[in-house]
Structure formats: structure tokens, C-alpha cells
N, C-alpha and C positions, 0 to 999 in steps of 0.2 A: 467497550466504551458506550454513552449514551448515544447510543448509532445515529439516530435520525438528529443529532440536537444541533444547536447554532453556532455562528461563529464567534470568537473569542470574546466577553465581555466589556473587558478594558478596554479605555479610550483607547485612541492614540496618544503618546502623548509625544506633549510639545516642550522641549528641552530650555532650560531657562537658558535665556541670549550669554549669558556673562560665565556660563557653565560650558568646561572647553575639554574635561577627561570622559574620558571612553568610561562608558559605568563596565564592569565586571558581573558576569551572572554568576550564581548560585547555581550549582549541580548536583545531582544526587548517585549519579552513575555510577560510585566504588560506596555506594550503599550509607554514606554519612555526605552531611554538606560540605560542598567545597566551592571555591573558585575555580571557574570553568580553565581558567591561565593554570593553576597548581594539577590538573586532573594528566599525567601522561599517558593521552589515549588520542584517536585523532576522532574529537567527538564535534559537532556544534548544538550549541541552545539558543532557541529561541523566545523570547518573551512577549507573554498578551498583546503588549504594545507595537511589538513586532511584526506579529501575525496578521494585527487590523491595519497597522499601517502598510502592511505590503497586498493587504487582501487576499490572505490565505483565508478563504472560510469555511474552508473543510480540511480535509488530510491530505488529497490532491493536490492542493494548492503547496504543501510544502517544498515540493520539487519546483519551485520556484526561488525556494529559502537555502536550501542543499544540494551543493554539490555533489555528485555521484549519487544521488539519489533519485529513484525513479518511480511512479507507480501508473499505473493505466488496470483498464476496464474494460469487460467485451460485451458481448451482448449476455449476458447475463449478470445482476447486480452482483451476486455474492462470488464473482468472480475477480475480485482484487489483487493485484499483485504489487508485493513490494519489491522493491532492488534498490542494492545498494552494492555497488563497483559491478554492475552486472550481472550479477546473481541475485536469484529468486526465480517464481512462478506463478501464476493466475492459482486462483485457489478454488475455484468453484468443483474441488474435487476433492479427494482425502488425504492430497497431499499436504503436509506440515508449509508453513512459511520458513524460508532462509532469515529474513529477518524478524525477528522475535520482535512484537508490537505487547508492549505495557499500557495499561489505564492503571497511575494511582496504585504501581507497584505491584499487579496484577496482569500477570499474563493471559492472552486474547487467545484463544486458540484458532480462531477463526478469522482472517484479513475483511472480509466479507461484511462481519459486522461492525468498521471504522467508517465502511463508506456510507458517510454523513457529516454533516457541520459539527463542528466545534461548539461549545455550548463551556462557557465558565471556566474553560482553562487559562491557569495560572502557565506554562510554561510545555515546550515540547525538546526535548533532549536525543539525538541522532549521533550512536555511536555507530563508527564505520570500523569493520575486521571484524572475525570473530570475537566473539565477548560468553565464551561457553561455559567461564568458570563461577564468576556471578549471574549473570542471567541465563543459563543452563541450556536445554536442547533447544533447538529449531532457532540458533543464534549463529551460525555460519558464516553468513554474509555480517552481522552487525545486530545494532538494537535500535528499535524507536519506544521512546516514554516519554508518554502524554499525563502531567497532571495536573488537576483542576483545584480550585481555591480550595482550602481548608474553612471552613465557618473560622466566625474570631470574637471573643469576648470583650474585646477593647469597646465596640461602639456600633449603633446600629446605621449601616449604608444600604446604600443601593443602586442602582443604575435602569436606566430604561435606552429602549434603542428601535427605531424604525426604519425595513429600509424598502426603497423600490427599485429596481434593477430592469435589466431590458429582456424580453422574453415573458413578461406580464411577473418577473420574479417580486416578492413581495415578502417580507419578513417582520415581524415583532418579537422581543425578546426580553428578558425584566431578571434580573437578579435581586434578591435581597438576603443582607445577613443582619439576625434578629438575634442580641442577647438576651439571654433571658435571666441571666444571675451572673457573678463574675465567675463563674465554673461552669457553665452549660449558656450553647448557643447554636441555634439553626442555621441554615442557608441553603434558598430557594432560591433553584433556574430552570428558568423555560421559556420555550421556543414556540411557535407559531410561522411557520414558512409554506410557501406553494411559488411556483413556476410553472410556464404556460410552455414551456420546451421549445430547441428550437432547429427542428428537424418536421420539413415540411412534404408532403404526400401530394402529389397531383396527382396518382389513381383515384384517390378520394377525397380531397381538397382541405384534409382535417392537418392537423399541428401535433406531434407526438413529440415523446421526451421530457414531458410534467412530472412533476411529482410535489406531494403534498406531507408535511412535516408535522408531528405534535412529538413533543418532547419534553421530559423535565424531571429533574432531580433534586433530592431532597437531604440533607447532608448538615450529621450533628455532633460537635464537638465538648466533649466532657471531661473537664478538669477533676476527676474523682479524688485527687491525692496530691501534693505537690510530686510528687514522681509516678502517677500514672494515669495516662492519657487516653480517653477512647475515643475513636473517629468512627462514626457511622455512616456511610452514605444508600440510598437507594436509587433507584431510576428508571424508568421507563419510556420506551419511543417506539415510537410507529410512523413507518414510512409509506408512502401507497402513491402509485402512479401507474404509467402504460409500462413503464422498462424497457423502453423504445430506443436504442443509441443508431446513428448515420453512419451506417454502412453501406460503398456503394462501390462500383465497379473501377479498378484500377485500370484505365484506358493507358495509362503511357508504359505499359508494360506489354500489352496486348497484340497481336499481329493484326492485319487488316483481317487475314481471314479466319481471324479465331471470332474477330468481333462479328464479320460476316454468317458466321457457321450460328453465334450463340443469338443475331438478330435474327436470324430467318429459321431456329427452333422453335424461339417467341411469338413468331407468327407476327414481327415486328414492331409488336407492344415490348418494349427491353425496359430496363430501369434507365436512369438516368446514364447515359453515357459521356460525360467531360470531363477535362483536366485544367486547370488543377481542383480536385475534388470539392465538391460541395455539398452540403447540406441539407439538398431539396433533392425528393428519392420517389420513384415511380414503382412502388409494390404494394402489393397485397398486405393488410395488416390488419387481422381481425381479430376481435380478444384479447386483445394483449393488455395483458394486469400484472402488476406486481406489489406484493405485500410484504414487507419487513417488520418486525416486532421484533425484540429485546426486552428481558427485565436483569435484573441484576442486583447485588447487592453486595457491599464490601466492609470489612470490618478489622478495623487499622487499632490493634491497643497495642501500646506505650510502656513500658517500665525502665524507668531511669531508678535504681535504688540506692543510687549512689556512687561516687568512688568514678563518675564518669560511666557507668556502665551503660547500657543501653540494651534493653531485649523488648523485641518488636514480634508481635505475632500477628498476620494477614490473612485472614481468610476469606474466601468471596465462594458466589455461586452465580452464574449468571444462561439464563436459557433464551437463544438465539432461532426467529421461526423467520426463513424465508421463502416465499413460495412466489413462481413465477410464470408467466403463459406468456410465450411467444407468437406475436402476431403472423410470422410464418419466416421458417429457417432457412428457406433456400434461397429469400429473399428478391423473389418476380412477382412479376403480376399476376403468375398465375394461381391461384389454389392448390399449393403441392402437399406442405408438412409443416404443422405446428407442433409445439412440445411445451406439457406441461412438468414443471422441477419445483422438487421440492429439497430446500435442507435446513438440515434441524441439529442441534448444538444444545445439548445440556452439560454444563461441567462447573468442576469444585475444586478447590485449592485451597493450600492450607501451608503458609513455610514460616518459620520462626526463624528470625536472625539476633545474632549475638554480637553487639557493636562495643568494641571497647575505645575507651578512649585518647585520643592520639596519643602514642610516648606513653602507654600505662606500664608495660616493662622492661626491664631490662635497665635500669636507670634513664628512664624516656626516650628508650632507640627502639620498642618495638610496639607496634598496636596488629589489629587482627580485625576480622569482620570474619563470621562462621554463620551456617544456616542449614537447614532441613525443609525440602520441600517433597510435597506430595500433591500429585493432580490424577483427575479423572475425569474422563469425559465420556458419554453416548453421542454418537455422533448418524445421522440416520440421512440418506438420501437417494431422493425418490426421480425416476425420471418417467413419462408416459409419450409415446406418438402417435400424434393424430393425422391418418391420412388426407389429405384434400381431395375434393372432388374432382381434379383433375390429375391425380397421383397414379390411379390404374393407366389411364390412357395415353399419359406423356411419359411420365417417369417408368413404370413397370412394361410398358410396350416399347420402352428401347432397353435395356437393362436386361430383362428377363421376360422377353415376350410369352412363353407358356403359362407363368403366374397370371396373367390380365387378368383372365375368366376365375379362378379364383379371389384375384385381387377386390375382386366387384361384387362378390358373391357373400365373403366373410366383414365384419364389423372392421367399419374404417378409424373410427373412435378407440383409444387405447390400443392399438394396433400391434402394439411391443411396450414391454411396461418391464419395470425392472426395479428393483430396490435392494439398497447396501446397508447392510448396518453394522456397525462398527464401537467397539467400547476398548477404552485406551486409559491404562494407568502405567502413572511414570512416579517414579521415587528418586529422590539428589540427596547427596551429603556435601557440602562447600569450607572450604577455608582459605579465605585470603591473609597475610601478613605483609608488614610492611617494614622492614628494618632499617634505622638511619645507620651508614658505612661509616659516614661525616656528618656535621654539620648541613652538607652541601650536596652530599650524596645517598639516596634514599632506593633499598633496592627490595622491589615489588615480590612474593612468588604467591601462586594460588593453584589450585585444586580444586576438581567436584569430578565426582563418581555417579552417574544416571546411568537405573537402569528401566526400559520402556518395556510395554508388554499391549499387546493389540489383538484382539478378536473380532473374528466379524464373518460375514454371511453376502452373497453377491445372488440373486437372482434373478435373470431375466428370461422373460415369458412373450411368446410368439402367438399371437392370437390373430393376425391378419398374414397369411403363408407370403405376399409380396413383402412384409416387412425385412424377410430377412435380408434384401438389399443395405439393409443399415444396421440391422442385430443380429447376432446369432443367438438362438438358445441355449444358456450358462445355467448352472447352480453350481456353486463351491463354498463350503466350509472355508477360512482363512483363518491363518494366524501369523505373528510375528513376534520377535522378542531378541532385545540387543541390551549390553550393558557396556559404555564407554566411556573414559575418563575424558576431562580437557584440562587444559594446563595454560600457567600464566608467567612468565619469567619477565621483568621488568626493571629498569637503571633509569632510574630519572635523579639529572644532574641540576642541581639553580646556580646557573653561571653569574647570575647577578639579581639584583632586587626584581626587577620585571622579566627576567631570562629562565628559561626553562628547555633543557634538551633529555632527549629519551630514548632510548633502545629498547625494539621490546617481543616477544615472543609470542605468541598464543594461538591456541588449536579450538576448535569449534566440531562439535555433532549435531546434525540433525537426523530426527527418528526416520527409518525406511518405514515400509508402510504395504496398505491396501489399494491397489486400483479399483476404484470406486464407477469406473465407465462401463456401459457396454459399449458393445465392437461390431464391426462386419462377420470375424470370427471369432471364435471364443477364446480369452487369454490364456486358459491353460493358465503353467507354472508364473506364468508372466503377469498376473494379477499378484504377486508379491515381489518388492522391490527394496533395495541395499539400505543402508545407511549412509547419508554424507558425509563425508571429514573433512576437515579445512583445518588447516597450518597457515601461519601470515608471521611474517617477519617486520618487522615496522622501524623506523629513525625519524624522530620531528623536531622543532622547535618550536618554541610558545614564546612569544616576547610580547610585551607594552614598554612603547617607547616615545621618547621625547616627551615627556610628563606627562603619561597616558592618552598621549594624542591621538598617537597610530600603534595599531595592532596587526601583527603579522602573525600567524600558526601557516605552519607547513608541515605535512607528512610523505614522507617517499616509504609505499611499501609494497610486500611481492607477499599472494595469497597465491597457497596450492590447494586445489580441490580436487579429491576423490571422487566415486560413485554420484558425480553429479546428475541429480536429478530434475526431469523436464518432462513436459509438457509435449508427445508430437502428434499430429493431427492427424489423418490417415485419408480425409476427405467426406468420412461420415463422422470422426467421433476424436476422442483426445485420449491417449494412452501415456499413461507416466511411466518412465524407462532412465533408467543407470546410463547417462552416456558419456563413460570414461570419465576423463582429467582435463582438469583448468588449470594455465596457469595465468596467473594476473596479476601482472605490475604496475603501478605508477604514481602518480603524487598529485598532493589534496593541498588547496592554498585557500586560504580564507583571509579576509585583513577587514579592518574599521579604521577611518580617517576624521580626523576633525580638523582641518588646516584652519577652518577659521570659529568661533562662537557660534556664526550663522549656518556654515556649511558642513553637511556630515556625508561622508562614504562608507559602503560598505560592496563589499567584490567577493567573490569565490569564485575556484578553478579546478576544473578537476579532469588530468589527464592519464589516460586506461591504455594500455597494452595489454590485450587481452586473448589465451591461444591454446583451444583444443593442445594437451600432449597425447591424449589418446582416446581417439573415437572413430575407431575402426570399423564399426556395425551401425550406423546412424543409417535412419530412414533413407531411401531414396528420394529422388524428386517426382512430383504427385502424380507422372502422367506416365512413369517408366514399368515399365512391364517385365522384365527380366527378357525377352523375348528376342531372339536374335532381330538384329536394326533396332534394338530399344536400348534405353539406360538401363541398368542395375536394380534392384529392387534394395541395397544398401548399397551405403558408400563408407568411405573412408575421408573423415574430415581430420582426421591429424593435421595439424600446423595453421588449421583456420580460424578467422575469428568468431567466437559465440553468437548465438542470437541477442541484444537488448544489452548489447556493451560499447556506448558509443566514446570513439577515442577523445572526442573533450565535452567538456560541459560546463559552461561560462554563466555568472550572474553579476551584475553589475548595479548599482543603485546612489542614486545623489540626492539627497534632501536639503531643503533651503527653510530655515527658520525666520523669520520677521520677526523685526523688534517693536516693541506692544505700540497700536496706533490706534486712533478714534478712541481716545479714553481706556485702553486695553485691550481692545481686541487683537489677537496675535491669526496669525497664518505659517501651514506649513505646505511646501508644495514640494513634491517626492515623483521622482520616475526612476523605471526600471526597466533594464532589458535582459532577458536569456537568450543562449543559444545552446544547442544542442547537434551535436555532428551525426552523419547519418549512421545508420543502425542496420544489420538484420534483424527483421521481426519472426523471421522460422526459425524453426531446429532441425530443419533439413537444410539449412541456407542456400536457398534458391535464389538465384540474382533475381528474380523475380518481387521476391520480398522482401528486398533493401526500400527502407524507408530514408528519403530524404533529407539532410539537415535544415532545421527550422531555427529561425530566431523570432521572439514575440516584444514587445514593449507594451510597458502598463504602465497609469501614471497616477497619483492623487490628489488633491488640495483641501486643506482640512481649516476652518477655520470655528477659532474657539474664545467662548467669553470673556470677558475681563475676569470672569469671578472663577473660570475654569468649572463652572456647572454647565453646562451645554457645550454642543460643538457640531458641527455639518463635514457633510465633506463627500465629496464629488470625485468619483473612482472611475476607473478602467482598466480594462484586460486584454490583451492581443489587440492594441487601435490602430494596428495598419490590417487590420483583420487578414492575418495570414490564412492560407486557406493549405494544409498540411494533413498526410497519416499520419497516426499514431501507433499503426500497425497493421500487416497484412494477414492474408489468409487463403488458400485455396476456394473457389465459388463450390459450395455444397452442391454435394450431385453431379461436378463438373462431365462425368462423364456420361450423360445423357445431354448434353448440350453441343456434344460435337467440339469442344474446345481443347482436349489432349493430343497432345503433339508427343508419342512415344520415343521419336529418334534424340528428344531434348530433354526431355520429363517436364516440358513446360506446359503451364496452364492458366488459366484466365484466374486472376487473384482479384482478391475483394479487400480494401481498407477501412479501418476506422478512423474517423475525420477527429481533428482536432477541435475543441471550443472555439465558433467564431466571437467576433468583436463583442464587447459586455461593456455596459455601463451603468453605474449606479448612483445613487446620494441614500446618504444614510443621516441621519438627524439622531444624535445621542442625550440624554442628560445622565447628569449625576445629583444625587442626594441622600 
């Protein structure tokens, strides 16, 4: 995606008074346009107008739009993670995403490079279950596709937009699309954004959490033929900031004398110690910079030759550089351990799909969609540790007191340094069909055959002898290589003109892989990990009702996952591991209201039974030692629930329209609320790392010209400014702080805060 770019361009718009039906979107998710009501999948879409009205202005923000949908960040940028019913993973490693993320019909390999604003997008499409038969590997959990305007040779537009937000946030943005003949025409967007962060330091009285935005795309549409179409786009962005996120100590988890053991290591200077968590953080933060760049380029031609036909060939190439230095990871005030990361993303894709047109055979009972796709990626990632000036004498003088004098003696800069590389080609063959049984009853089957192949190299190097408290010295040759089908069996029945019910089947892979981490000890065979498989059974209904008033979709369905793959931390480092079977059930509700011309609803629900069937070898908990009077060094989580699967997840939203006053001028004024129920945030699930359920409210009011050229409008996010994690973690190093309790395996954990309260105005025109 244009990583660093803005938020959606389109207004808001504002519904004419005397207009009372539900509009119906356009989806592209069985690869031809449809109504989102005819698609049986349990999917939602979002439109421009959507996104700006609800103040989604990046990709985080969607999980204020979708249900069962989740994504969060840690302290490193290209550390993204999607979910969707609970499944997925932070990615700042070489693990595949569960949810497969599209730009424009173009697979993302990388989660890492979305996290940024939106810039120009026409519409965002969130299919939930597996979807492995069209959108191919690393689709497990579901899909997300995000795509942006097409240029158009109708007429030349444009829009401009400015906004200021709190936290010194500051944005400009300008689209224009330029014909240039009735067959060829441009369209240019770009961005201009910075924020002042808002994550505040009393060690040193500075403001961390900024970052700064240039972004823009260039994107050309050519009518060469009346049956064939080319779309060009290009794009570049650059992100830069501290990379700084509020991290701070989980006090209501804490024993008195855990807190007592880890203030009196500190020599009483601690971080910030209070509950409920906040934003202002007493550490050490030196250096700390982050640089993100992207270029990309995609290339979308068209051939309709008649007879309804439709062949579409996609190819892109897009190189992703992110490089980051943390202002120090143990996160005190003292001078312990910073780390410089680097990852880098070069990849190509190439798939042809074959679209015929609905009802082409069979005497108009069958149509098909067919496809070939081929990807390749180099994937390279670099990590270095720099010791701090008080890392000999605090850290390796309790840990491993005979290292000191070495510790002090060898180069504390790159201290342990290590780099992965990795190159990944996957090949798909696809065919969907769709047969009418009746009139009335239409029955789906599909297919695709991927098979992946993975190379790569791991080596890490020990150049300061105290590092190995955090590395061990690695080199390994790796590879991997899997080839798995998925499958799609589908009954969607139209009980009536707005009635739609579905039965439906479908299996999901995603590719196993490389561990990409160093370790305390070296992974051995355990640097190469399974493949996931996922099964989902599904039953919904899609209705518009009462003359497209109200809209109701529901899905009840039960997802089995194999070799699922996670993320578990160890206390110095992150290890990806197979941990058994999920099973997951439950049901998805979505609806739209319009009871009056003036008043609009929109609601989503979504509730998860979510349950280890086998996970018999999982981590222990972080302080157990195996050691008689300790806990275990594994456990046995059969029957438990996952980490990042919480049992509901509520969206709610009211809009009020006005009828035009002062010569025209209309008003629209929108609030929203989420909740979300509490969570494990480990994959050791440590009652320690249950994250609390949080509810936020955000509100709008938009008010717009007679001539509908201008419009303002006055936003907010979280206005009771909740103050919530987002997720926990064991405190790095914990155990040179005196804070392990071996009889419990418990330990002083560390959270990520939530965005506090946000407020903005944004001034838009059109022309």
C-alpha cells in the first residue's frame, strides 16, 4: 500500500433529507462486481465516506468499523498485526500474516508496510474465515482489500483537505484527476502529515511518538480499445519519526514486593509506576529513529473481447525499507540496551484471471472465474545490540557475574548482531464455478493448488562474550517447501427479493516458514516451522428489509485450525512455534437502520468461543524454572482460551442529518461507541497478561455548503479518554530486577497503552 499516505479523500457525505433506502455497496471479493447483499460470505465493506465519517484514518482505525476484527503494534513499527476471529500475529518477523491484506488486487506480503494513512481510497472489503481458494495462501483467518480510485475520463475533479488534530497533529492532502483525451487520464494524491506524539518523558522532559509523512501516487487509466483497459499506478512514501510507543509498568498485577525488589534495583529512580496506565513514562530514550520508505508499482490491463469475457492480468513489484533504533528496550532510566532493526521487502507478482460472464454456460446456469498466480519475494532482516553503559555493571553483574570484566573490556556497540535472509516463491492454479440448481438456488464449488518454496540463511554473531545473556551464537542454512490445496463448497439460497441464506465450507493455508529471531539459545531444528490449515463451516443470512430501511446480515460459524502458528516471547526474544489446535465458534451480526430520513444506524456484533483442542508443549510461565518448588518449563493449555480472542466485540453508531437551513447549509452530527471484552495478550496465558475490557466513544459534526463545495467538521476519539492496554508483556531482563517468583512463574509485566483522547477539525473543499 502507499504506506506513509492519508486518509480517505472523500467527503463525508451528507444523505439527502427525503432519501430513506439503505444504499447497497459494490464488492469485488468472488473477483467480478457484485452487491455486497448477493456475495455468500460473511464479509463487510466499507466506503470513503465511511471511513471519513467514522475517522478511520489509517488501517487501525478499521477495527472500529469491523467486528472481530483486530490489529495493534508494539514497539517496533513493522510489527503489525492483523486478526480476525482471533487469529493472526505481529509480523515484525518472517512470519506470513493469517490475514491476507490486498492494495488494488495485489497481495502485501508484508502487514508492516499498511501501517500508515489511507490516501485516495475508494472502498476497504473485510472477508472473515478462510478465503484460500481465491485469495490463496497466508488467508487462514480471512482477507482485507483496500482499493483506491481508478483515474476517470468523464471530467476533471478534485478535492483539497486540511487538518489540525491534538498532539501538534497537522495534515494537507489534494487529489486531482486530469483527462487528458476521452481514452487516457491521470490521478494524483498526496499527502503532507506530522504529529508531535503523545507519549511524554520526565527523565528528559522531551515529547516522543511523532512522526512525519510524505506520500503520493500517481495513477493512469487508458482506454486503448473498446475492450482493453490499462491501469497504471505508481507510488512512493516515507515515513520518519522517533518510533517511540507508551510502554509502561503493569502495577495492578504486581505484588508489593515485586514492586519493592524492582524500585530498590533502580536505586529508586523506576519508571512510572500507576494504575490505570498512562502515557507519561520515566526512561532512558536515546536515538531512537525510525525510517520507513516504500516504492511500488502496479499494473492492472483489461481484456473484455467479447461474448462477456473478461481476462485481467496484475502484475506489481513493490520494495519495502524499514529501519529502526530503539531508544532503549529494557525500558528504565537506566542505560541498559538499545537495538538497531532493519527489514527489507523486495517482491513481484504476476496472476491472470479468467472472468466469464454470469450464466455464460450451460443455458445460463453456469459461469466460472479461473486464475494463475506467481509471487516472489527477498525478504532480509537485520537486528544489532548495543550495550549500555550500565549493562556491565547492573545487568551482567547479576546474570552472570564472571562475564563483568570481559563485559567492559570487549566493544559494547553491535555487541550481538545477526542477519536473516530469506527468498520465497509460491505458484497457485484457481477455479471457482457457480451453478444455478433453480432459479432460486445457486451452488458455489472452488479450488486452488499452492505450492511455496523458502530459502534462507540465519546468522548470528557474538562480538561482546556478556551478550550471550540475550543471543546465542547461530549460523544455519534453512529451507522449506509445502504444496496444499483449499477448497470451497457453497448453497446460497434468495428466499426473497432482499433475502439471501447460505451454507458454506471452506479450508484455508498458510505457508510455514523461517524463524527469523535470535535467541538466549540457539533454535536448532526449531528455526523451521509447519504449515497452518484452517477448515470453517459457516450458515448466514443477508436480508434488506422494509423498503430497504433496515439491514440485517448474520453469520454463525465454527473455524478448526491446525499447526497454529504464534509468536512466544521467552523474556529476551520472540520465537514462532506450531502450538497445536483451535477450535472457534461463534456468530457475526452486522445491520444499517434508517427509521427516519433524518436518522441513520449502523451496529455490529461479534461473539467468539474460542478453545486450544491441543496444546500440550506451550511455554511455561516466564519465571518457572523447572526446578523442584517451581512451575514447569511447559504446560499443557488444552481446553484454554487463546491469546487476542476476545468473547464479544460491540460497534454501535447514530447519525443525525438536518434539513438545509441558512440558505442551504446542512449539518451532520454522528457518535460512536466500541467495546471490546477482555483478552489474553500472551501465548503462555499467564493471568498476569489478561488485558481488561475497554469501551471508547467518538463523536463528529460536519457541516457543509449550500453548493456542497466545502465542508468542516469537528471530530473525536476515545472523549472520555479511557485510559486502557492494548497488550502485555513480560519486563525485559526481568530477571536481574529481582522480580521472579519461581513457585508462580509470575513476573512484573509491562503494557501497551491505548490512544488517549484526540481531537480534530478538518476543513475540506471540492472542485
Amino acid at each position: 500500500m502507499t504506506a506513509a499516505a492519508a486518509s480517505a479523500t472523500a467527503e463525508p457525505h451528507i444523505p439527502d433529507p427525503v432519501v430513506t433506502e439503505i444504499e447497497e455497496v459494490l464488492v469485488t471479493a468472488q473477483r467480478r462486481p457484485e452487491h455486497i447483499q448477493d456475495v455468500p460470505l460473511s464479509i463487510i465493506a466499507v466506503s470513503a465516506q465511511t471511513i471519513e465519517a467514522r475517522g478511520a484514518h489509517d488501517i487501525t482505525g478499521l477495527e472500529r468499523l469491523v467486528p472481530s476484527l483486530r490489529l495493534d503494534t508494539n514497539s517496533q513499527s513493522a510489527g503489525l498485526s492483523l486478526r480476525i476471529r482471533g487469529f493472526g500475529a505481529f509480523s515484525n518477523a518472517a512470519i506470513d500474516p493469517s490475514v491476507a491484506p490486498y492494495m488494488d488486487g495485489v497481495f502485501v506480503p508484508r502487514p508492516g508496510a499498511l501501517l500508515a494513512r489511507f490516501l485516495d481510497v475508494q472502498s476497504v472489503e473485510v472477508l472473515r474465515g478462510p478465503q484460500g481458494t481465491l485469495f490463496g495462501r497466508n488467508a487462514t483467518a480471512g482477507a482485507l482489500s483496500i482499493r483506491t480510485h481508478d483515474p476517470s475520463v468523464d471530467r476533471a475533479t478534485g478535492s483539497l483537505s486540511v487538518r489540525r488534530s491534538s498532539f501538534e497533529g497537522q495534515e494537507v492532502q489534494g487529489v486531482y484527476n486530469l483527462p487528458l483525451s476521452e481514452t487516457f487520464a491521470l490521478r494524483f494524491a498526496a499527502i503532507g502529515a506530522s504529529d508531535g506524539g503523545f507519549v511524554q518523558n520526565r527523565l528528559d522532559g522531551q515529547t516522543y511518538g511523532g512522526s512525519s509523512t510524505i506520500a503520493g501516487r500517481v495513477s493512469a487509466k487508458w482506454l486503448l480499445s473498446n475492450d482493453l483497459t490499462w491501469i497504471l499506478r505508481a507510488d512512493h512514501a516515507e515515513l520518519t519519526g522517533d518510533g517511540v510507543v507508551a510502554s509502561v509498568v503493569d502495577v495492578s498485577t504486581a505484588s508489593p514486593g515485586q514492586l519493592a525488589s524492582y524500585t530498590a534495583r533502580l536505586g529508586g529512580n523506576t519508571p512510572v509506576l500507576t494504575f490505570p496506565p498512562t502515557t507519561t513514562l520515566n526512561q532512558l530514550i536515546k536515538k531512537s529513529r525510525l525510517s520507513d520508505r516504500q516504492n511500488g508499482i502496479t499494473s492492472d490491463l483489461t481484456w473484455q473481447p467479447g461474448g462477456g469475457y473478461t481476462f485481467r492480468l496484475i502484475a506489481s513489484a513493490r520494495d519495502w525499507a524499514n529501519a529502526q533504533s530503539d531508544g532503549d528496550v529494557v525500558f528504565t532510566p537506566k542505560d541498559l540496551l538499545t537495538r538497531d532493526s532493519t527489514f527489507d521487502s523486495s517482491s513481484q507478482s504476476v496472476e491472470l484471471q479468467v472472468i466469464s460472464p454470469e450464466g455464460a454456460l450451460l443455458d445460463g446456469r453456469l459461469d466460472f472465474v479461473a486464475g494463475l498466480y506467481f509471487f516472489k519475494e527477498d525478504y532480509r532482516i537485520s537486528e544489532d545490540l548495543n550495550l549500555g553503559s550500565e549493562f556491565c555493571g547492573f545487568v551482567v553483574a547479576v546474570a552472570a557475574p564472571p562475564l563483568v570484566g570481559p563485559c567492559n573490556a570487549r566493544p559494547r556497540i553491535n555487541a550481538a548482531t545477526n542477519v536473516f535472509e530469506q527468498a520465497t516463491t509460491s505458484r497457485a492454479a484457481y477455479l471457482q464455478a457457480t451453478f444455478a440448481v433453480s432459479p432460486t438456488l445457486d451452488l458455489t464449488i472452488g479450488a486452488r493448488q499452492t505450492e511455496d518454496e523458502k530459502s534462507g540463511r540465519f546468522d548470528q554473531a557474538i562480538i561482546n562474550p556478556a551478550a550471550v545473556i540475550m543471543r546465542a551464537p547461530e549460523n544455519a542454512n534453512l529451507a522449506f517447501s509445502d504444496s496444499q490445496p483449499s477448497w470451497r463448497a457453497n448453497l446460497s439460497w434468495r428466499a426473497g427479493a432482499r433475502v439471501m441464506a447460505f451454507v458454506g465450507y471452506s479450508t484455508g493455508y498458510k505457508s510455514g516458514g523461517l524463524n527469523s529471531a535470535g535467541g538466549a539459545a540457539a533454535l536448532g531444528a526449531r528455526r523451521v516451522f509447519n504449515s497452518e490449515m484452517a477448515q470453517d463451516w459457516s450458515t448466514g443470512i443477508k436480508s434488506l428489509l422494509f423498503n430497504r430501511r433496515l439491514l440485517m446480515n448474520v453469520t454463525a460459524f465454527r473455524t478448526e485450525l491446525d499447526d497454529f502458528q504464534e509468536r512466544s516471547f521467552d523474556g529476551v526474544s520472540f520465537v514462532i512455534r506450531n502450538s497445536g489446535s483451535i477450535r472457534a465458534q461463534g456468530v457475526e451480526l452486522e445491520g444499517q437502520a434508517r427509521p427516519t430520513s433524518s436518522i441513520g444506524l449502523d451496529f455490529g456484533l461479534a461473539y467468539l468461543d474460542s478453545t486450544f483442542t491441543d496444546n500440550r508443549l506451550a511455554p511455561g510461565l516466564p519465571a518457572c524454572t523447572g526446578a523442584p518448588g517451581s512451575c514447569p518449563l511447559t504446560q499443557d493449555l488444552t481446553g484454554r482460551t487463546p491469546a487476542f480472542a476476545p468473547k464479544w466485540q460491540v460497534n454501535f453508531g447514530i447519525q443525525y442529518t438536518s434539513n438545509p437551513f441558512m440558505n442551504g447549509f446542512s449539518a451532520q452530527i454522528r457518535a460512536d461507541a466500541n467495546y471490546s471484552s477482555r483478552i489474553h495478550s500472551t501465548n503462555d496465558l499467564n493471568p498476569q497478561g489478561f488485558v481488561d475490557e475497554f469501551a471508547t466513544v467518538g463523536g463528529r459534526m460536519t457541516i457543509v455548503s449550500p453548493d456542497e463545495r466545502w465542508n468542516i467538521s469537528l471530530y473525536g476519539h476515545n472523549l472520555t479518554d479511557e485510559r486502557y492496554f492494548r497488550a502485555k508483556f513480560p519486563q525485559v531482563l526481568d530477571m536481574v530486577f529481582g522480580v521472579r517468583v519461581p513457585a508462580t512463574g509470575h513476573t512484573l509485566m509491562r503494557g501497551y497503552v491505548g490512544t488517549p483522547r484526540t481531537v480534530g477539525l478538518r476543513l475540506a473543499m471540492n472542485f
